[in-house]
N, C-alpha and C positions, 0 to 999 in steps of 0.2 A: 577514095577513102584510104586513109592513112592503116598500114598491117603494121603486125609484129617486127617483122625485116627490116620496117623504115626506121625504128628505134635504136637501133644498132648494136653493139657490143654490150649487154645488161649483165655481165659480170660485176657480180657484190651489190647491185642496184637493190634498190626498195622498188620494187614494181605493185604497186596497185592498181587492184583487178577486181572490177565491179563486175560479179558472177548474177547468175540468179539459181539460188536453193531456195526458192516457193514450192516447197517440195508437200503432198497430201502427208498428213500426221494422224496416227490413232494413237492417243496420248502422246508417248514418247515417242515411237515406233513409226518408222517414215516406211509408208506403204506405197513407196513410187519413188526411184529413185534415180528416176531417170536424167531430170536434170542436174544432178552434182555428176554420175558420168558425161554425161554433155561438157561439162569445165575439164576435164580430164587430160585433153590432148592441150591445152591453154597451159593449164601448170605445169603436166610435168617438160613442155618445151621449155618453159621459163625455170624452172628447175634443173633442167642438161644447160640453161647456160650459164648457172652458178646465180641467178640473183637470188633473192630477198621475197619470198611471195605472202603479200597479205593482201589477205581477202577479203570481201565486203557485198553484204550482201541483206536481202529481207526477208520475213518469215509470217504470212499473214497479215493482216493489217489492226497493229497493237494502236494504231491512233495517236503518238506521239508520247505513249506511255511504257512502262517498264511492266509489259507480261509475262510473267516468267514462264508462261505456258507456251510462250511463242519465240522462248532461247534458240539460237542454236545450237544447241550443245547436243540434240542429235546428231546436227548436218557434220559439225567436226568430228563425231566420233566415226559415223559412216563414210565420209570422206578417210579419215587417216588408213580405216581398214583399204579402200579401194585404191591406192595409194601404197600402203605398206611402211606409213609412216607417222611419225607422233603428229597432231595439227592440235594447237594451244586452239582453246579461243579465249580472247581478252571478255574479259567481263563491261566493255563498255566500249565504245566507237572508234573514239579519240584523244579520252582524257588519261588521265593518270596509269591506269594498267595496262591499256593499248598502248601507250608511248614507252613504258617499262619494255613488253614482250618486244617492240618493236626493237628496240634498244640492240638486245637479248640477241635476235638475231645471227645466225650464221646464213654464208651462202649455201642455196637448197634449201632454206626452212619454209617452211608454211605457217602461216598463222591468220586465225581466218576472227576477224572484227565480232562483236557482237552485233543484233538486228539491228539496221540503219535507222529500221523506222521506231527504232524506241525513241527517237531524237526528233523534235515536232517540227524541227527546223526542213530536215530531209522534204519531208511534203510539202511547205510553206508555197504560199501562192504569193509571197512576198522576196523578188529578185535578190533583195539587198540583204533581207535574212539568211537567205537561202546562202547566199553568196559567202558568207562569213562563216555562216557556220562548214562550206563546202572547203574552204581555206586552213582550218583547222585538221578536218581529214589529210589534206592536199600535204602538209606540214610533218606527215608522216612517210611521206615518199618523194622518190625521185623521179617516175616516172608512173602514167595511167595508159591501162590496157581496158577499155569497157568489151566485157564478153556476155553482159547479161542477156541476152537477145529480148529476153520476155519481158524487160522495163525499156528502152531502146526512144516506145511510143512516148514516153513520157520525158519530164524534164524537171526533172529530180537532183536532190543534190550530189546523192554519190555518181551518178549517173552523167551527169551535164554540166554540173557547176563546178566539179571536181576536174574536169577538161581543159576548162579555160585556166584553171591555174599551171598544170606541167606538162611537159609534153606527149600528147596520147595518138593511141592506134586501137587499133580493134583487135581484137583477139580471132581465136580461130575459129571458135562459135559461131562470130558474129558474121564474119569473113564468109562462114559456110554456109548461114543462112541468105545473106544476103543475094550470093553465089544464085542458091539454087532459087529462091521466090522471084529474083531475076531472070533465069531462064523461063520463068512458066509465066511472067507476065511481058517479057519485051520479049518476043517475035517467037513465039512460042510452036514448038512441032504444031501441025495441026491434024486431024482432030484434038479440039481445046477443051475438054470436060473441067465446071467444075459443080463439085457435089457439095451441095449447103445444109447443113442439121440443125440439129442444137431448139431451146425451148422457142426465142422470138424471132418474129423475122425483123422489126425494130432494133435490134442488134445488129444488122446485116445489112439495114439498108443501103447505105453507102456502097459496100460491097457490089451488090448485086445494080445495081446504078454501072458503077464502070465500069462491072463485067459485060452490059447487056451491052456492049459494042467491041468486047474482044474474046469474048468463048464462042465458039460454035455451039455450046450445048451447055444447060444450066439443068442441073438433077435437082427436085426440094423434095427436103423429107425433116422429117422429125416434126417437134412441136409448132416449130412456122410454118408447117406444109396447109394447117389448118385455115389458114387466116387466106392465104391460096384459095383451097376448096371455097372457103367461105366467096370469094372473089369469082370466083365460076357458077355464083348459086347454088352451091350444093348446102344442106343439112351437113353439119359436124359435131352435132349432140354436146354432150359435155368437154367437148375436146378445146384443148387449151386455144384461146383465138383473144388476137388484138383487135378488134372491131374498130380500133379507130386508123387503122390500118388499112383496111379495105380497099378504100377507095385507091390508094399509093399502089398497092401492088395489081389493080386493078390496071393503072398505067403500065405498072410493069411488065404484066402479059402482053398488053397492048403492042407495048416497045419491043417486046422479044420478036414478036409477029413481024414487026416492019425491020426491023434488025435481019430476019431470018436466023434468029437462034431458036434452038431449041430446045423448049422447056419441057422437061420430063415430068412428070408429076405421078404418087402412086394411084393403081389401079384400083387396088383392096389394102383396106386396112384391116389391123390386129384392134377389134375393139376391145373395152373390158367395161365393169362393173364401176369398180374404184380403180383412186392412183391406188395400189400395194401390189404386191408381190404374187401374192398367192391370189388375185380377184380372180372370179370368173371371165372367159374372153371367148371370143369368137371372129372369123374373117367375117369380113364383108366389105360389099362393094365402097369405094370410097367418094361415090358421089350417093350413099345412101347408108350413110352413120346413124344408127339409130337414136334418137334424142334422149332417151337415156341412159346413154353410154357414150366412153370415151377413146380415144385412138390413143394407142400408145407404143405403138411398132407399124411398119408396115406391112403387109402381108404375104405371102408366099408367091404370088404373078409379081409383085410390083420389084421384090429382091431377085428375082431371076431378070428384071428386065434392068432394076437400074446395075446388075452384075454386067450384063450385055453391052449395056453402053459404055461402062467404064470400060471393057475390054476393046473396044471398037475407039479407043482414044490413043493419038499419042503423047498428049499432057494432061497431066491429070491432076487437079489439086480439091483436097477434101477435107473440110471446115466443118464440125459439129456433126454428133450422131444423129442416127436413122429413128431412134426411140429411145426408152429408158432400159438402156442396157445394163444399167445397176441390178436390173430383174431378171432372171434368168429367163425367163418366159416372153419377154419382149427385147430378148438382144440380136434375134436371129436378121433383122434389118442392118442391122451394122455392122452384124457378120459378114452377111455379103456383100456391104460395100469396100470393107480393109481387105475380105478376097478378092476381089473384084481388082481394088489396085494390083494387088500382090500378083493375080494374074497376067495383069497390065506391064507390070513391071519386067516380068518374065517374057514378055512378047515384046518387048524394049521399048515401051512406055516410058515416060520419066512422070514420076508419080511423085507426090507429097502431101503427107499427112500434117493438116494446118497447125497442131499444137492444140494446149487447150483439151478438152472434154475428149479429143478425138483423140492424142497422142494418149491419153490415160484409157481410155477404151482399147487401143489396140494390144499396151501392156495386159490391162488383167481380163480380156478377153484370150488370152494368149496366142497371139500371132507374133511372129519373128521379125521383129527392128529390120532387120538385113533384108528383107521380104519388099520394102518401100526403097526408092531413091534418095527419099531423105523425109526424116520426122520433125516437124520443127519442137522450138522449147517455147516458142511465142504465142501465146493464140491472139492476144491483140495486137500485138507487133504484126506477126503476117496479117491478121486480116486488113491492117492498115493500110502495111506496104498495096496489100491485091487492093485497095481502095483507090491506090494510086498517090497518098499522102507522101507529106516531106514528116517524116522523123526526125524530132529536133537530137535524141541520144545518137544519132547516127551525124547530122549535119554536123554538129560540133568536133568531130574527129576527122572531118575533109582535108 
């Protein structure tokens, strides 16, 4: 894979830099802003070496339409402060006041594109659309840096089509993730823990397919843990379950047995009433959920044990919460899985947090970035790469 170094002397350059600010919004107000620091170390190196930086980037999925709810004219004004510098943003991709601001230009400027995806082309499942309109962007630089790590999976126009027109590398984002999701999948310290969360386990399959013949140890927890239980015979009352599921992860026990991995599963769950916040809840065992009621954390035996294994790993990687930690009452699962690395870490572990639901749980749960090896900014990009996939945003900068 092609880096920043190989591009060479980018003095005065137009570098174009397919970032990712999918940042969470409440209205205007970006409540996570962790991936525009993530871009940070990407620009201002391309900034110490005098080019040209414009940015580009998406915000939600507008549909190929102009939402102005989905501008970013948060991400530019929060980037400029973390920065310390003015960042313009063009009122449109490619056309007329993009081409102006670009014009405008000094070296060191930043100017950061409007949402890609206001443009229906960007998504097009059509090569030859996608292509032209990818041509137009391209038309505004001299050189492509893709650092979005969290579009990577995909083959998008600012992302992939934008490649094959100038000459690109990867940014330092991209560079880092790859770095580390490569260490924890090709020849990985061993004990190999990884820890799976999140609502389905249909989401995950792939995943946990590759993994059953390269982790020593598979943790499930969260809303697919159910669909599990359900696959062991147990009662899971109102708890979320794919039923047509069953029988697949049925094989998947099966295969961890003959693999000799070892799957953790919890002992007691956090049941409750309702999904909300305030429902009534109580432990109980979790091969005897009561039928009506629903699991929505795991329990206090099951967070000391999957703490224990995580600690007893030397690679650790962790994909999707433990419950619905949005609820203060059912986050104490996912507390002790991000301690759990973070103790990990501290005993020299090499731990990473998958991105995704996980990386946002660890911010406003408040645990310390520095605490992990590395956080990603992808949740489907790593869970791909750990799939074993070719990422076509990455093949295209080889």
């Amino acid at each position: 894979m092609k880096t920043l170094k190989d591009l060479g002397n980018l003095q005065g350059k137009r570098v174009l830099v397919r970032a990712d600010f999918n940042v969470p919004l409440d209205g205007t107000t970006i409540t996570d802003d962790g991936r525009i620091k993530a871009a940070l170390p990407t620009i201002d190196n391309l900034r110490e070496q005098g080019a040209k930086v414009i940015l580009m980037a998406h915000l939600g999925r507008p549909k190929g339409k102009v939402v102005p709810e989905l501008s970013l004219a948060p991400v530019a004004k929060r980037l400029g402060e973390l920065l310390g510098v003015n960042v313009e943003l063009a009122s449109d991709t490619y056309g007329e006041d993009a081409q102006k601001k670009v014009a405008a230009l000094k070296d060191g400027d930043v100017l950061l594109l409007e949402n890609v995806r206001f443009n229906p082309e960007e998504t097009s499942k059509d090569a030859d659309e996608r292509a032209a309109y990818a041509k137009k962007i391209a038309a505004l630089g001299d050189v492509f840096v893709s650092d979005g790590f969290g579009v990577v999976h995909r083959a998008q126009g600012s992302n992939y089509d934008v490649a094959a027109d100038l000459p690109s590398a990867a940014g330092l984002l991209v560079e880092k993730e790859v770095t580390a999701l490569s260490r924890a999948t090709v020849n990985p310290e061993r004990p190999f823990t990884v820890v799976l969360g999140g609502s389905k386990v249909s989401d995950k399959l792939a995943v946990i397919e590759n993994l059953l013949s390269k982790a020593n140890r598979l943790i499930i927890g969260g809303g697919m843990v159910y669909t599990f239980l359900k696959a062991q015979g147990h009662e899971v009352g109102k708890s979320l379950l794919e039923e047509d599921q069953v029988e697949i992860v049925k094989g998947y026990i099966k295969k961890a047995q003959e693999n000799d991995v070892e799957l953790v599963l919890p002992t007691d769950i956090i049941a409750a009433d309702t999904f909300a916040a305030d429902s009534p809840y109580e432990t109980v065992a979790a091969d005897a959920i009561p039928a009506d009621k629903m699991g929505l954390d795991i329990g206090p035996d099951s967070q000391k044990l999957f703490h224990d294994k995580i600690v007893d790993s030397k690679t650790v990687v962790w994909n999707g919460p433990m419950g619905v930690f949005e609820f203060p009452a059912f986050a104490a699962g996912t507390k002790a899985v991000a301690q759990g690395l973070i103790d990990a870490t501290k005993a020299g572990a090499f731990t990473i947090v998958g991105g995704g639901d996980s990386a946002s749980a660890v911010r406003n749960l408040g645990f310390p970035e520095e605490g992990f090896s590395h956080i990603s900014t992808g949740g489907g990009a790593s869970l791909e790469l750990l799939e074993g996939k070719e990422l076509p945003g990455l093949k295209v900068i080889e």
